[in-house]
N, C-alpha and C positions, 0 to 999 in steps of 0.2 A: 721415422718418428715424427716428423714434421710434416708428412701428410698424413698421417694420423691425427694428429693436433689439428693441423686444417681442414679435414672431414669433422671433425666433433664440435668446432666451431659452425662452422655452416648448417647442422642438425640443429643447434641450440640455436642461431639467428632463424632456421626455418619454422622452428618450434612458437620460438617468440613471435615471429609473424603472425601464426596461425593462431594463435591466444588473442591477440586483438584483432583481428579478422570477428573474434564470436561476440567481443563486448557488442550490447545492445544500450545506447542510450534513446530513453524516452521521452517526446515533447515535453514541457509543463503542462499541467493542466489547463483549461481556456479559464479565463477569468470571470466566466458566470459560475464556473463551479465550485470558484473558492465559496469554503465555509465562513459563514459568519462568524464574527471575534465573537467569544465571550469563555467561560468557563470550559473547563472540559474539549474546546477544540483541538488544542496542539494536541492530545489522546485520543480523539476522532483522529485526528488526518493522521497521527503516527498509525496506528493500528488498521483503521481500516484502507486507507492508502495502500497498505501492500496488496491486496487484491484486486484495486478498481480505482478507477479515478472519482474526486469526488463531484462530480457532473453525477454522477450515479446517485449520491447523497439527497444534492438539492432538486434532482427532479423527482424525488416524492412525493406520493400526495400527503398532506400532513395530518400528522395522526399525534394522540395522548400518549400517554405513558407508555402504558397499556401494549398499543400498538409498534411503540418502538422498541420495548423490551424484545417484543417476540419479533423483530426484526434482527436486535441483533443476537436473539437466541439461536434464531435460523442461523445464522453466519457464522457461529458457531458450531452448532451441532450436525448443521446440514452439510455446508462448505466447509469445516474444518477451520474456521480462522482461529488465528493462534493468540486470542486473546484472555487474559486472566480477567479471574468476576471478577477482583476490583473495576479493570479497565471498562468490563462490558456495563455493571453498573454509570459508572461515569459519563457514557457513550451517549448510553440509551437517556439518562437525563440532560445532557446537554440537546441530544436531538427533539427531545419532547419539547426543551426550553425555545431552542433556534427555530424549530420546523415543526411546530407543534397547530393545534386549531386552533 
Protein backbone atom coordinates (compact mmCIF):
# COMPACT_ATOMS: atom_id res chain seq x y z
CA UNK A 1 0.00 0.00 0.00
CA UNK A 2 2.65 2.40 0.58
CA UNK A 3 4.33 2.03 -2.44
CA UNK A 4 1.32 2.36 -4.02
CA UNK A 5 0.83 5.62 -2.37
CA UNK A 6 4.48 6.58 -3.23
CA UNK A 7 4.13 5.74 -7.10
CA UNK A 8 0.83 8.00 -7.26
CA UNK A 9 2.61 10.72 -5.58
CA UNK A 10 5.58 10.81 -7.85
CA UNK A 11 2.96 10.70 -11.16
CA UNK A 12 1.05 13.63 -9.69
CA UNK A 13 4.71 15.62 -8.78
CA UNK A 14 5.81 14.44 -12.57
CA UNK A 15 2.41 15.59 -13.91
CA UNK A 16 2.78 18.96 -12.23
CA UNK A 17 6.25 19.35 -13.56
CA UNK A 18 5.17 19.00 -16.95
CA UNK A 19 2.08 21.68 -16.65
CA UNK A 20 4.61 24.28 -16.07
CA UNK A 21 7.25 23.07 -18.39
CA UNK A 22 4.12 24.41 -21.14
CA UNK A 23 3.20 27.88 -19.38
CA UNK A 24 4.41 30.42 -21.94
CA UNK A 25 5.04 33.81 -20.70
CA UNK A 26 5.26 36.78 -23.07
CA UNK A 27 7.49 39.99 -23.09
CA UNK A 28 5.44 43.29 -22.70
CA UNK A 29 4.98 45.07 -25.50
CA UNK A 30 8.01 47.76 -26.42
CA UNK A 31 7.03 51.05 -25.56
CA UNK A 32 6.45 52.50 -28.99
CA UNK A 33 3.66 50.49 -29.32
CA UNK A 34 1.60 51.45 -26.49
CA UNK A 35 -1.70 52.96 -27.62
CA UNK A 36 -2.38 56.49 -27.10
CA UNK A 37 -4.79 57.25 -23.81
CA UNK A 38 -7.89 58.52 -24.75
CA UNK A 39 -11.39 56.88 -25.06
CA UNK A 40 -11.98 53.52 -26.23
CA UNK A 41 -8.25 52.41 -25.61
CA UNK A 42 -8.47 49.98 -22.67
CA UNK A 43 -11.26 48.18 -25.46
CA UNK A 44 -8.63 48.38 -28.22
CA UNK A 45 -5.75 46.70 -26.11
CA UNK A 46 -8.42 44.34 -24.31
CA UNK A 47 -9.61 42.86 -27.45
CA UNK A 48 -7.43 43.37 -29.93
CA UNK A 49 -4.30 42.41 -27.70
CA UNK A 50 -5.33 38.78 -27.76
CA UNK A 51 -3.97 38.42 -31.31
CA UNK A 52 -1.02 40.70 -31.80
CA UNK A 53 0.76 43.04 -30.09
CA UNK A 54 0.01 46.57 -30.33
CA UNK A 55 3.23 47.51 -32.37
CA UNK A 56 0.81 46.07 -35.02
CA UNK A 57 -1.82 48.92 -34.29
CA UNK A 58 0.52 52.03 -34.27
CA UNK A 59 2.39 51.11 -37.32
CA UNK A 60 -0.47 51.81 -39.54
CA UNK A 61 -0.71 54.03 -42.16
CA UNK A 62 -3.58 56.27 -40.94
CA UNK A 63 -6.73 56.20 -42.25
CA UNK A 64 -10.61 57.78 -41.51
CA UNK A 65 -13.26 56.10 -40.38
CA UNK A 66 -14.07 54.59 -43.15
CA UNK A 67 -10.78 52.75 -43.39
CA UNK A 68 -10.75 51.51 -39.82
CA UNK A 69 -13.91 50.15 -39.70
CA UNK A 70 -13.05 47.69 -42.57
CA UNK A 71 -9.95 47.07 -40.61
CA UNK A 72 -11.47 45.96 -37.81
CA UNK A 73 -14.26 44.14 -40.01
CA UNK A 74 -11.28 42.20 -41.39
CA UNK A 75 -10.38 40.91 -37.93
CA UNK A 76 -13.31 39.89 -37.54
CA UNK A 77 -14.66 38.27 -40.17
CA UNK A 78 -11.36 37.28 -41.78
CA UNK A 79 -9.21 36.24 -38.60
CA UNK A 80 -12.11 35.34 -36.43
CA UNK A 81 -11.56 37.85 -33.55
CA UNK A 82 -13.77 37.27 -30.94
CA UNK A 83 -15.08 40.75 -30.63
CA UNK A 84 -18.73 41.95 -30.24
CA UNK A 85 -20.22 45.14 -32.51
CA UNK A 86 -20.41 47.08 -29.57
CA UNK A 87 -16.62 46.69 -28.99
CA UNK A 88 -15.72 46.79 -32.81
CA UNK A 89 -17.65 49.89 -33.22
CA UNK A 90 -15.79 51.55 -30.17
CA UNK A 91 -12.29 50.22 -31.65
CA UNK A 92 -12.77 51.35 -35.01
CA UNK A 93 -13.61 54.94 -33.54
CA UNK A 94 -11.07 55.41 -31.14
CA UNK A 95 -8.62 54.26 -34.07
CA UNK A 96 -9.91 56.89 -36.48
CA UNK A 97 -9.66 59.35 -33.40
CA UNK A 98 -5.76 58.33 -32.25
CA UNK A 99 -4.44 57.15 -35.69
CA UNK A 100 -6.54 58.75 -37.86
CA UNK A 101 -5.41 61.58 -41.08
Amino acid sequence: MRRLLLSLLMLVAAGVGVARAEDIVLPPDHPFGMLKPGAGSEVAQRNCGLCHSTDYIVTQPPGDQKQWDGVVTKMIKVYGAPVSEADAKTIAAYLARQYGK
